[in-house]
Phi, psi and omega in degrees: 000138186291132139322127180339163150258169187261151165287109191271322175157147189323140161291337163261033131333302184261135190261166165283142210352061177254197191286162199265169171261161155246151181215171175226158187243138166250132164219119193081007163104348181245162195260117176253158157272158182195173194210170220190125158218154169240158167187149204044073133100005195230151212238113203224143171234163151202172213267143172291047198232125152306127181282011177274312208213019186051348168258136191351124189259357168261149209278333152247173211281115152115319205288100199253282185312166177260165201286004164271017168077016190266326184221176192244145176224154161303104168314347217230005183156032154081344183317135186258145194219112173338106151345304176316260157326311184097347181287149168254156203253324175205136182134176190299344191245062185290160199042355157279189191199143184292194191253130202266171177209143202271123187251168171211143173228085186230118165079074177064016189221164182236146165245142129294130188263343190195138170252336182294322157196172203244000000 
């Protein structure tokens, strides 16, 4: 039997390329940080990990996007990242991509669909 999804927080939580919620995920018995943002009208999650170096990517908490609200970046060395996608466009880790975590977005709530995989 599948697990519930979890409740992450209200859809006008999230502004379109406003600041992110941060959350957390268990995958392996372990606490991962992750994040939630919107852009073009869609509810995008991903584990809070730069694909150069593993470290956290908003340079203040929730604060992802860059300041023309088009992409997400790495505080910690500029990688620039699709929203859309998770690839990065530009910065050391070009063509990797962050890690996606499967979110739902229904009747005014964003859920988590698996803390087990994204």
């Amino acid at each position: 039997m599948a697990a519930e999804p979890r409740l992450i927080c209200r859809s006008d939580e999230l502004q379109e390329a406003g600041k992110g919620l941060r959350f957390e995920i268990e995958r392996g018995g372990e606490r991962l940080p992750a994040f939630a943002v919107r852009h073009r009208g869609r509810v995008l999650a991903y584990l809070n990990r730069c694909a150069h170096v593993g470290v956290e990517l908003d340079w203040m908490p929730g604060e992802f996007f860059d300041e023309s609200g088009l992409y997400l970046v790495c505080a910690t060395h500029g990688a620039t990242y699709e929203p859309a996608t998770g690839r990065c466009i530009y910065g050391p880790c070009r063509g990797e991509s962050l890690t996606a975590i499967d979110i739902l977005e229904l009747n005014g709530r964003v859920y988590l669909r698996s803390e087990s995989h994204g």
